[in-house]
The first five atom37 places (N, CA, C, CB, O) and aatype in JSON, in Angstrom:
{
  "aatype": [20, 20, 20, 20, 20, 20, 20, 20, 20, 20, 20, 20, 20, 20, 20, 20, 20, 20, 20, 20, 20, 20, 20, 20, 20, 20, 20, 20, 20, 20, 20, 20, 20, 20, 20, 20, 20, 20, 20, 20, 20, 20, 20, 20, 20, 20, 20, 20, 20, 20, 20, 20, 20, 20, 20, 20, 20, 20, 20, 20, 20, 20, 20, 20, 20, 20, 20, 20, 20, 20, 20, 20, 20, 20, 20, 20, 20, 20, 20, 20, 20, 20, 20, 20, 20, 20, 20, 20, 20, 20, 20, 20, 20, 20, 20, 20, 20, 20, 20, 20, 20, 20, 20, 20, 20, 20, 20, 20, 20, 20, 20, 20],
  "atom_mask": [
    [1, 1, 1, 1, 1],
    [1, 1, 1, 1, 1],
    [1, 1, 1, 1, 1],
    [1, 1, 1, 1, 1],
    [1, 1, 1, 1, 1],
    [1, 1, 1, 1, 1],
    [1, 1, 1, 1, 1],
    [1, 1, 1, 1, 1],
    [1, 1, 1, 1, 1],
    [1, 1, 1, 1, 1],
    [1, 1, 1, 1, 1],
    [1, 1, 1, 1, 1],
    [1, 1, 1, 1, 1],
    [1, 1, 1, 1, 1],
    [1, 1, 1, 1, 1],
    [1, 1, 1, 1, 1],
    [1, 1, 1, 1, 1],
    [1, 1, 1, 1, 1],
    [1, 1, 1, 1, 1],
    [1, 1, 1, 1, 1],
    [1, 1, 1, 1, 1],
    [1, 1, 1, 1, 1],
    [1, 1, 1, 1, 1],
    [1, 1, 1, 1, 1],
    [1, 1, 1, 1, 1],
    [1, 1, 1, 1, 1],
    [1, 1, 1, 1, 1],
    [1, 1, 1, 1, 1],
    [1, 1, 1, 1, 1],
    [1, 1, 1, 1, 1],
    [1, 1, 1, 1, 1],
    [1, 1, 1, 1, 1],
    [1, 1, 1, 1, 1],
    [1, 1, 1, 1, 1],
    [1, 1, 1, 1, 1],
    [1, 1, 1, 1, 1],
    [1, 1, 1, 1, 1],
    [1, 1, 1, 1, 1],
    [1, 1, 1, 1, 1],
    [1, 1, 1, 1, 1],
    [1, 1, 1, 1, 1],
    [1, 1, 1, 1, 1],
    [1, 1, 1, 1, 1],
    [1, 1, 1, 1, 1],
    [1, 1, 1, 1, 1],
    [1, 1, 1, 1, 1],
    [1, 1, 1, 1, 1],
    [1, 1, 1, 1, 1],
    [1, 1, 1, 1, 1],
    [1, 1, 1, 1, 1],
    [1, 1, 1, 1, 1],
    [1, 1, 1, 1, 1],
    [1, 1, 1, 1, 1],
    [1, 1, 1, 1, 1],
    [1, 1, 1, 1, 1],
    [1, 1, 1, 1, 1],
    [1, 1, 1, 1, 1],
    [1, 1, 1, 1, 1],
    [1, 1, 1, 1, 1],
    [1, 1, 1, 1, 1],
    [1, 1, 1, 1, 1],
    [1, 1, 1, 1, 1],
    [1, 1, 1, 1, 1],
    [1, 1, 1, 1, 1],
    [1, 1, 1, 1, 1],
    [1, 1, 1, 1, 1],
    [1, 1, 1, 1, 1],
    [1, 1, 1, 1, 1],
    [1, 1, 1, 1, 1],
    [1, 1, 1, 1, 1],
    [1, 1, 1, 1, 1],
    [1, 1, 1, 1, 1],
    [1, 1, 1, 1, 1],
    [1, 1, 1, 1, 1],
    [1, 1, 1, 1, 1],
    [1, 1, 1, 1, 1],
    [1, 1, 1, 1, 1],
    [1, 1, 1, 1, 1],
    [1, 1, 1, 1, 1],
    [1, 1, 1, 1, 1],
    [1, 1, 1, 1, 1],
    [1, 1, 1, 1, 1],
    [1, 1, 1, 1, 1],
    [1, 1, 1, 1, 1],
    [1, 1, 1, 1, 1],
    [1, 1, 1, 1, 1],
    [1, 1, 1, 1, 1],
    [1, 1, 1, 1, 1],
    [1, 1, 1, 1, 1],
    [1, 1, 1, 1, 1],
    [1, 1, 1, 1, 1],
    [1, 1, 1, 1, 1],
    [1, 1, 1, 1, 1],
    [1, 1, 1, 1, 1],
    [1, 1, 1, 1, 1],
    [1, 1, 1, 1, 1],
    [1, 1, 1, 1, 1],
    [1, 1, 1, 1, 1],
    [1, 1, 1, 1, 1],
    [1, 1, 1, 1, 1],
    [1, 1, 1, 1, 1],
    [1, 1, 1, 1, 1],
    [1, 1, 1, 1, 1],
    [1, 1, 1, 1, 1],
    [1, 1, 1, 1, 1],
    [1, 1, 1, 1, 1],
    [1, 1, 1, 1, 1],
    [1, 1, 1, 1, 1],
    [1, 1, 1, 1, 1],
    [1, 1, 1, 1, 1],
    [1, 1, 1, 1, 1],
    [1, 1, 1, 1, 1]
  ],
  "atom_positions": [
    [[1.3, 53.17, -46.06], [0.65, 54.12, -45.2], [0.67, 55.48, -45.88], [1.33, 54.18, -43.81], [1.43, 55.69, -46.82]],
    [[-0.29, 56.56, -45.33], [-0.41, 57.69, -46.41], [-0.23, 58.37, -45.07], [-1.88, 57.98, -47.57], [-0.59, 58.18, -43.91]],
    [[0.87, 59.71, -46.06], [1.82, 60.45, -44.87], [1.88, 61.35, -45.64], [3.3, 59.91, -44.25], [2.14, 61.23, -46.84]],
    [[1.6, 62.56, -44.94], [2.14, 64.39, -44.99], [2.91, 64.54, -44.45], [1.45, 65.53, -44.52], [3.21, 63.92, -43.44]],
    [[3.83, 65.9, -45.22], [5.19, 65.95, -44.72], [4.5, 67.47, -43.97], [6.75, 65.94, -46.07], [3.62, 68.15, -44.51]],
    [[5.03, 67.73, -42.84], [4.26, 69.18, -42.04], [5.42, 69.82, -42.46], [3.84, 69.32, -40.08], [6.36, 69.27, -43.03]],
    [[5.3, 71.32, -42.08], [6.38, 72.3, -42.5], [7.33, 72.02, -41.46], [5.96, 73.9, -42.59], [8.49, 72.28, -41.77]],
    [[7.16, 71.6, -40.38], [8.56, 71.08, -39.14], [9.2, 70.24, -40.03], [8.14, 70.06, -37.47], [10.41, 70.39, -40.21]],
    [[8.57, 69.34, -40.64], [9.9, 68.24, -41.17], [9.24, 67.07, -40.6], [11.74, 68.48, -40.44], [9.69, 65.95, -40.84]],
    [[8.27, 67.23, -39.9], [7.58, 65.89, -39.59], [6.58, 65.29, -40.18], [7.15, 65.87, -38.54], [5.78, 66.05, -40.75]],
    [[6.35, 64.0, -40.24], [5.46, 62.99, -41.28], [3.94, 63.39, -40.29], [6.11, 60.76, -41.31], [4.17, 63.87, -39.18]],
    [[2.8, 63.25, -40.59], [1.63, 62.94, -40.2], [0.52, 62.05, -40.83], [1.27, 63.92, -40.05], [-0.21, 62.23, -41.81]],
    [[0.62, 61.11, -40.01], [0.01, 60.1, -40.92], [-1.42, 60.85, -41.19], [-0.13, 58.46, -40.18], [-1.84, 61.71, -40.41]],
    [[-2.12, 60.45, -42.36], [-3.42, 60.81, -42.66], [-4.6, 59.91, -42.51], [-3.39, 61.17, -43.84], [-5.77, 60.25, -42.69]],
    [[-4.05, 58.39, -42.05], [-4.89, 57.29, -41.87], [-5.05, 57.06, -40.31], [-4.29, 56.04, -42.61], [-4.13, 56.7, -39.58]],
    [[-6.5, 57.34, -39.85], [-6.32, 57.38, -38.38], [-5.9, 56.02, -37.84], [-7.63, 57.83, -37.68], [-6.18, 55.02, -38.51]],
    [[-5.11, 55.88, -36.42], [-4.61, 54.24, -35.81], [-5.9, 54.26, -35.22], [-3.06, 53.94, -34.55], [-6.56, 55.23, -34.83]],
    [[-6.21, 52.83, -35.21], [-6.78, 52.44, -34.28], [-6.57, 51.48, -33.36], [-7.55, 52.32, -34.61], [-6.54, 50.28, -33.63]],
    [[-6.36, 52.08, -32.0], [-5.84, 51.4, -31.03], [-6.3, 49.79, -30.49], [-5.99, 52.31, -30.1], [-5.5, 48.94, -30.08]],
    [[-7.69, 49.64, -30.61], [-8.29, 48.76, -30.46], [-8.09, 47.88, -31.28], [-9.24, 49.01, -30.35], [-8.09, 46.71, -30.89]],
    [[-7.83, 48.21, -32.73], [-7.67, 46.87, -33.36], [-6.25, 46.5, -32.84], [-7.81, 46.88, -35.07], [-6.34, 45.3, -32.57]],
    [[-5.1, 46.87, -32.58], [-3.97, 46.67, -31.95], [-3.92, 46.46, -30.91], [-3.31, 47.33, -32.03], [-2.94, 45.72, -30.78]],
    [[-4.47, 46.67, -29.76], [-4.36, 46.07, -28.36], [-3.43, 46.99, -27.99], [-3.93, 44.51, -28.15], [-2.35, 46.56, -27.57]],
    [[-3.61, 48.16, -28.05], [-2.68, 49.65, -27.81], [-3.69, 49.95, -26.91], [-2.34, 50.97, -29.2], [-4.82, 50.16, -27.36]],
    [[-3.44, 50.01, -25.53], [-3.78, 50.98, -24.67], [-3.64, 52.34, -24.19], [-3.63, 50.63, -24.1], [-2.63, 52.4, -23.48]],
    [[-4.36, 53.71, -24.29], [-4.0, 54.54, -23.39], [-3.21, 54.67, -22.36], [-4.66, 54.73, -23.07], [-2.54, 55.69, -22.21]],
    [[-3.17, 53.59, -21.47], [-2.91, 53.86, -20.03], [-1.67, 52.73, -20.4], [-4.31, 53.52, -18.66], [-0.66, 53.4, -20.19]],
    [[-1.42, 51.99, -20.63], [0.19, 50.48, -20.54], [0.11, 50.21, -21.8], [0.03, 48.6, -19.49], [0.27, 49.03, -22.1]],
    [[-0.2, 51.42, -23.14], [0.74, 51.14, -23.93], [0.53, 49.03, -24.43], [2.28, 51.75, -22.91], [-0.32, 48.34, -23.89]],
    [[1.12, 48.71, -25.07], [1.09, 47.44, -25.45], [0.79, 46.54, -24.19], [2.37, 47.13, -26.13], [0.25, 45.49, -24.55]],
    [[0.98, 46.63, -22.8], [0.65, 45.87, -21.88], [-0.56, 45.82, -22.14], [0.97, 46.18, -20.69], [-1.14, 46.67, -22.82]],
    [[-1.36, 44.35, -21.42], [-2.53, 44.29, -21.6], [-3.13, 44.84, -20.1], [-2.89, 42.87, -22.12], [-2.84, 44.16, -19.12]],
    [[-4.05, 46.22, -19.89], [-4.78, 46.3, -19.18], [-4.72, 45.43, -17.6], [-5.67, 46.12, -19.99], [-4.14, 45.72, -16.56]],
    [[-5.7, 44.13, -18.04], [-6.18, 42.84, -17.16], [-5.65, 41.8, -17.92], [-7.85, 42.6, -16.94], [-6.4, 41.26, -18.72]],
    [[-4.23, 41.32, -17.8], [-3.66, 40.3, -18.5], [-4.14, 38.98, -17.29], [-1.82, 40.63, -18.83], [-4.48, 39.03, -16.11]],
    [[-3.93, 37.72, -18.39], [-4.52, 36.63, -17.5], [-3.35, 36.3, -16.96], [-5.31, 35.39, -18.15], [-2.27, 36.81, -17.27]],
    [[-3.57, 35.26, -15.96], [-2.5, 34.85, -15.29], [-2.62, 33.57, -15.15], [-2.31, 35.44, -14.15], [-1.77, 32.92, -14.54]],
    [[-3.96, 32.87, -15.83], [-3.43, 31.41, -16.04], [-4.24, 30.86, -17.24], [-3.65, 30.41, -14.64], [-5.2, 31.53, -17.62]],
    [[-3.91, 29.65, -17.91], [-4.37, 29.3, -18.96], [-5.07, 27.97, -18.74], [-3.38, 29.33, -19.89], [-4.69, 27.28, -17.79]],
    [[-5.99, 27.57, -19.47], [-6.48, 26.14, -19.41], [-5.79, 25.16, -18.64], [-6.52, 25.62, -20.66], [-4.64, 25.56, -18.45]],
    [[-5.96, 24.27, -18.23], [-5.6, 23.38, -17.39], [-4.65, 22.23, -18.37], [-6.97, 22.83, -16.62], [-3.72, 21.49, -18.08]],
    [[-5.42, 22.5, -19.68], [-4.69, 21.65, -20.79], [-3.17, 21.63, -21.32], [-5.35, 21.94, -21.88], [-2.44, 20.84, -21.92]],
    [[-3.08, 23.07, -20.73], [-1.28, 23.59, -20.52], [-1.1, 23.49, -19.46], [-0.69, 25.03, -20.82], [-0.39, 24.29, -18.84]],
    [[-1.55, 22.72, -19.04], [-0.16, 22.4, -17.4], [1.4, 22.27, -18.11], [-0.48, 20.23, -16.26], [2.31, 23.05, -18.38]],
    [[1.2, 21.12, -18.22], [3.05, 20.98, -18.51], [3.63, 22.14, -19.24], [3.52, 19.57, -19.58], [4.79, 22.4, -18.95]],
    [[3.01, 22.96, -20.21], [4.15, 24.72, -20.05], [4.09, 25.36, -18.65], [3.45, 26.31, -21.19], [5.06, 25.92, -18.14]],
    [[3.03, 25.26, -18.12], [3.38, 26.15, -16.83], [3.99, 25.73, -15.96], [2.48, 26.6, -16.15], [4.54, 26.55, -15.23]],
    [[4.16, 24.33, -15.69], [4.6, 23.54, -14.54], [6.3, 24.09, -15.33], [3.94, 21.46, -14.39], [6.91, 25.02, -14.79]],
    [[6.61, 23.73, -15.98], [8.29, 23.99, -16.43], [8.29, 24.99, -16.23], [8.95, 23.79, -17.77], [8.97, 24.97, -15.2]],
    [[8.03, 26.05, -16.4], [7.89, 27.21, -16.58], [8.22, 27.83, -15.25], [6.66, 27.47, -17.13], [9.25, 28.46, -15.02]],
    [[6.95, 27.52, -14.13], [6.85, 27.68, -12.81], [8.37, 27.33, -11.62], [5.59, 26.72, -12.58], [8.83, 27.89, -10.63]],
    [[8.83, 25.71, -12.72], [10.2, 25.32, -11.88], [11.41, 25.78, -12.89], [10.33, 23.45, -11.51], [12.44, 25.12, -12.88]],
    [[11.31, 26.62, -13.52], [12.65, 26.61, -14.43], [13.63, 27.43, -13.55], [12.46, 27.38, -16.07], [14.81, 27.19, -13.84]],
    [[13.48, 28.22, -12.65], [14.82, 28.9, -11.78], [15.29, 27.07, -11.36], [14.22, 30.36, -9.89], [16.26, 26.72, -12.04]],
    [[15.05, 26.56, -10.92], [15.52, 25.27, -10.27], [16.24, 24.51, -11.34], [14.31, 24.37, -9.66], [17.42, 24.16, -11.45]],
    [[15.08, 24.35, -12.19], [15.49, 23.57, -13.28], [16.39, 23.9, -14.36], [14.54, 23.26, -13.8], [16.61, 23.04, -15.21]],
    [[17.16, 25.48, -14.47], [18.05, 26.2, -14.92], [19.26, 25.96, -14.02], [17.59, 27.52, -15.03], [20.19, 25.38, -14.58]],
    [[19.35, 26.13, -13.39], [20.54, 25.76, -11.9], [21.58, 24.54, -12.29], [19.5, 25.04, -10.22], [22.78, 24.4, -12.52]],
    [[20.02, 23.48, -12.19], [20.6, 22.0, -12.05], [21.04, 21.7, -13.73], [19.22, 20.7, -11.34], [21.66, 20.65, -13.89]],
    [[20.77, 22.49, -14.94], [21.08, 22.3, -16.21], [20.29, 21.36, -16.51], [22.33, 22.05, -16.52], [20.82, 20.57, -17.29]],
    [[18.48, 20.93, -16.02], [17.64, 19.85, -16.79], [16.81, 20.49, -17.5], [16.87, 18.86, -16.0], [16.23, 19.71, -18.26]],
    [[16.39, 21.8, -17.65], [15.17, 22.28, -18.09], [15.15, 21.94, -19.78], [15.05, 23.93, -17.68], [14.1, 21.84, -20.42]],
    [[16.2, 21.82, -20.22], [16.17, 21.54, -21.84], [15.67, 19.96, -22.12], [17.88, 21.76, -22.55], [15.2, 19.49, -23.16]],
    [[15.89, 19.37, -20.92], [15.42, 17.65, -20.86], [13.71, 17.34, -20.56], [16.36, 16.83, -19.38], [12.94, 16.43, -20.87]],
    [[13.63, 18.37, -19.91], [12.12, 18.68, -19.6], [11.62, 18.8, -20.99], [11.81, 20.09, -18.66], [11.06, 17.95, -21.68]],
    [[11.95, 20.05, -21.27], [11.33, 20.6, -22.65], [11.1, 19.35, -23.83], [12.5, 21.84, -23.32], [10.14, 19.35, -24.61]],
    [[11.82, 18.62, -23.81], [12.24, 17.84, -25.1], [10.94, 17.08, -24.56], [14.0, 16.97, -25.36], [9.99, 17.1, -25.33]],
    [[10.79, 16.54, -23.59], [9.82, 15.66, -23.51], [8.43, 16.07, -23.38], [10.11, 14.92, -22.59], [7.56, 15.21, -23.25]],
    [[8.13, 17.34, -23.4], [6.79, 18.19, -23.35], [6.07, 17.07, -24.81], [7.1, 20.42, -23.76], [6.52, 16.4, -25.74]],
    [[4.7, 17.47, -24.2], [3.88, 16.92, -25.45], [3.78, 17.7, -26.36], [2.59, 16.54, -25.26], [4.41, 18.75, -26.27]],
    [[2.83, 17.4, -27.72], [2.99, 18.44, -28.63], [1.39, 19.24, -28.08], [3.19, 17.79, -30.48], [0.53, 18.43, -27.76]],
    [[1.23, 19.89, -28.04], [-0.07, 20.42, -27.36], [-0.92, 21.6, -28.52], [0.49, 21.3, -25.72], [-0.23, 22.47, -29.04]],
    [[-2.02, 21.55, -28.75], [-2.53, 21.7, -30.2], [-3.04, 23.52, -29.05], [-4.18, 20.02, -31.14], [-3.79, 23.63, -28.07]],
    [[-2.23, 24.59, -29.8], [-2.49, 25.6, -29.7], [-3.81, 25.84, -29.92], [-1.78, 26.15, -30.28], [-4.19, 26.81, -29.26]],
    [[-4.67, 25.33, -30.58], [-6.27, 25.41, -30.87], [-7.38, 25.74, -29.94], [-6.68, 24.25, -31.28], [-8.48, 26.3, -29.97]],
    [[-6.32, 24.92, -28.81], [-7.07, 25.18, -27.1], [-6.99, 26.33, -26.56], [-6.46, 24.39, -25.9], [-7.48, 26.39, -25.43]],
    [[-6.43, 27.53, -27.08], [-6.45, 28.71, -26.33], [-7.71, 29.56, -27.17], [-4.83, 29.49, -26.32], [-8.1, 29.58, -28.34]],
    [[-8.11, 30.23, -25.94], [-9.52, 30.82, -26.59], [-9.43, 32.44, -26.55], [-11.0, 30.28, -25.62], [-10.0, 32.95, -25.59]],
    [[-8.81, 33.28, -27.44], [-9.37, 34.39, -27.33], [-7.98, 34.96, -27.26], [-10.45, 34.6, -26.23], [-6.96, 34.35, -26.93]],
    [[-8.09, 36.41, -27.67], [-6.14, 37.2, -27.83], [-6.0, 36.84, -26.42], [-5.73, 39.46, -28.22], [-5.31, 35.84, -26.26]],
    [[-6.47, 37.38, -25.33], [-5.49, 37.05, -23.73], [-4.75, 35.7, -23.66], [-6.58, 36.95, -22.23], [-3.61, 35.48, -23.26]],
    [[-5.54, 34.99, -24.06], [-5.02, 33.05, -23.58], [-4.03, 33.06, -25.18], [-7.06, 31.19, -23.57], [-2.88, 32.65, -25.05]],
    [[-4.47, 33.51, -26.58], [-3.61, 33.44, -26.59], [-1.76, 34.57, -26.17], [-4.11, 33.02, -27.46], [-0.7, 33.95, -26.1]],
    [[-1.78, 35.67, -26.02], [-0.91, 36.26, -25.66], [0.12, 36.04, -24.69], [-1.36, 36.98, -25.5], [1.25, 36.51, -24.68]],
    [[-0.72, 34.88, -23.48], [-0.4, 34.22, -22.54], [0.44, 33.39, -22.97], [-1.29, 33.76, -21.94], [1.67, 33.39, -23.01]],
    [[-0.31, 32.7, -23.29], [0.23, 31.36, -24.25], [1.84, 31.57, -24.58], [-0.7, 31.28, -25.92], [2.77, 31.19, -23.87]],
    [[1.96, 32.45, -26.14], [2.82, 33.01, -26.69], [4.05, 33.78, -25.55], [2.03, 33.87, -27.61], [5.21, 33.91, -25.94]],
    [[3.74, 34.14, -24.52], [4.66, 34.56, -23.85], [5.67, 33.71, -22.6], [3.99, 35.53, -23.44], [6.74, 34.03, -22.09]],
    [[4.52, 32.19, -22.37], [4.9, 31.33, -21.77], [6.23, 30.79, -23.08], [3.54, 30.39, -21.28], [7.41, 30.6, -22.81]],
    [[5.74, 30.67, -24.14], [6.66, 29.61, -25.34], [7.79, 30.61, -25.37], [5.84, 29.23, -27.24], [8.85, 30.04, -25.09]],
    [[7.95, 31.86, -25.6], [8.91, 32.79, -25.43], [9.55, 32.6, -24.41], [8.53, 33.92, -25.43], [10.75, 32.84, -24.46]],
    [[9.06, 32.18, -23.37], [10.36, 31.92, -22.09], [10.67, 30.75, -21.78], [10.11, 32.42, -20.69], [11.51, 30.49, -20.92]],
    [[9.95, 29.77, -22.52], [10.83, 28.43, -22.11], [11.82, 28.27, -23.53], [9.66, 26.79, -21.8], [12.68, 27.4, -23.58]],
    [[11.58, 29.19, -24.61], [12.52, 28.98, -25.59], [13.91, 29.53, -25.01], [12.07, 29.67, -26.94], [15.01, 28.96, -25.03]],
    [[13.51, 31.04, -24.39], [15.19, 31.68, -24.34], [15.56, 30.94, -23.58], [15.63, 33.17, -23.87], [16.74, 30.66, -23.78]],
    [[14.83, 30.11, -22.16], [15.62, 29.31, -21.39], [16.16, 27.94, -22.19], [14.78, 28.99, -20.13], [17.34, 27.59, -22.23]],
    [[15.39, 27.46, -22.62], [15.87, 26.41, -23.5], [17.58, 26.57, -24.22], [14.69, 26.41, -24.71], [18.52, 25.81, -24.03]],
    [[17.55, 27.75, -25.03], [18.39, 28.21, -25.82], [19.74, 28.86, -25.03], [17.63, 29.12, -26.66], [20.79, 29.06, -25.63]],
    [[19.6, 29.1, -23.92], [20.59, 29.64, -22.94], [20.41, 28.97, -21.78], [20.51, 31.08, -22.68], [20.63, 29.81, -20.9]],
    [[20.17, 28.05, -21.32], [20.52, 27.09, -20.25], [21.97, 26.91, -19.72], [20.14, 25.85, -20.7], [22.16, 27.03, -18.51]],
    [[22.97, 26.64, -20.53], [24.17, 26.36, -20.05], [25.49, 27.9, -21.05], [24.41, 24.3, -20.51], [26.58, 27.89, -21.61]],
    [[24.26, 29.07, -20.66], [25.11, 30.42, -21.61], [25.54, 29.96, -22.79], [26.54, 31.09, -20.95], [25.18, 29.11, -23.6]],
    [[27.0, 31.25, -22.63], [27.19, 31.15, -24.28], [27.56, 29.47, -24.96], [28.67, 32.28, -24.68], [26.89, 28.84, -25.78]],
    [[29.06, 28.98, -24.17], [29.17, 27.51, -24.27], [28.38, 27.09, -24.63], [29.38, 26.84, -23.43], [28.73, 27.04, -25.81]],
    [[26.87, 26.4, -24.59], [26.1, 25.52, -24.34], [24.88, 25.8, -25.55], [25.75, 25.58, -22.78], [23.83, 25.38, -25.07]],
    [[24.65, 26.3, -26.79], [23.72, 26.94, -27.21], [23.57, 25.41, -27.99], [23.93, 28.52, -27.93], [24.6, 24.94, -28.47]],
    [[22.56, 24.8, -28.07], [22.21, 23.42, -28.86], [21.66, 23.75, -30.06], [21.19, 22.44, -28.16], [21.04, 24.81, -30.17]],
    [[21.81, 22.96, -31.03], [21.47, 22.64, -32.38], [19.48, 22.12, -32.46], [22.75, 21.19, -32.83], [18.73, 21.2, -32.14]],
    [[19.48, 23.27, -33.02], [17.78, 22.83, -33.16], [17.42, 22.36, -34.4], [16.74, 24.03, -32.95], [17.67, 23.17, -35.29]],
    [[16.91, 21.34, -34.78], [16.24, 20.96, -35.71], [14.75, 20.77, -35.99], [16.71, 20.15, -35.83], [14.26, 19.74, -35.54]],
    [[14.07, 21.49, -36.58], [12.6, 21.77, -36.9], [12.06, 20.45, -37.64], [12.43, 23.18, -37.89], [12.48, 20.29, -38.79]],
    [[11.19, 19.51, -37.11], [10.55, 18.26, -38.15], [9.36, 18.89, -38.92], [9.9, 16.76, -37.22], [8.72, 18.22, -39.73]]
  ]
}
């Protein structure tokens, strides 16, 4: 990045941001504006876990759930919202996944 140093001591970038290519809003900042609130029908089973995981955190099954999810071809999401959605659903069934039974309980993941 190309940066001036001002006489305060502060940097100024010389390359303008552009917010739009970042999904930087004026008004919420990194929130999206009109975020979606549901995704293809083809992700049911993330949302359905997702939807019961207070329950399914409780009873200590949600990691049994997870394991048996299909592999579901990310390809199906159309566009940054579905995917952002997407990405934020997999973000919360991971930390639940990964902290289900706290510190005790953290399982061994293996990547195929």
């Amino acid at each position: 990045m190309c940066v001036r140093r001002e006489s305060n001591g502060f940097q100024k970038s010389l390359m303008p941001i552009r917010n739009d290519f970042y999904y930087v809003s004026g008004k919420t900042g990194f929130a999206l504006e009109e975020p979606l609130s549901e995704l293809p029908a083809y992700f049911d089973p993330w949302v359905a876990i997702l939807k019961d995981a207070d329950d399914l955190l409780k009873r200590h099954k949600l990691r049994a759930k997870v394991d048996k999810l299909p592999v579901l071809d990310h390809w199906n999401l159309n566009g940054y919202k579905q995917l952002r959605l997407g990405r934020v659903i997999l973000c919360l069934l991971t930390q639940a996944y990964a902290w289900q039974d706290g510190d005790g309980g953290i399982p061994e993941v293996r990547c195929y």
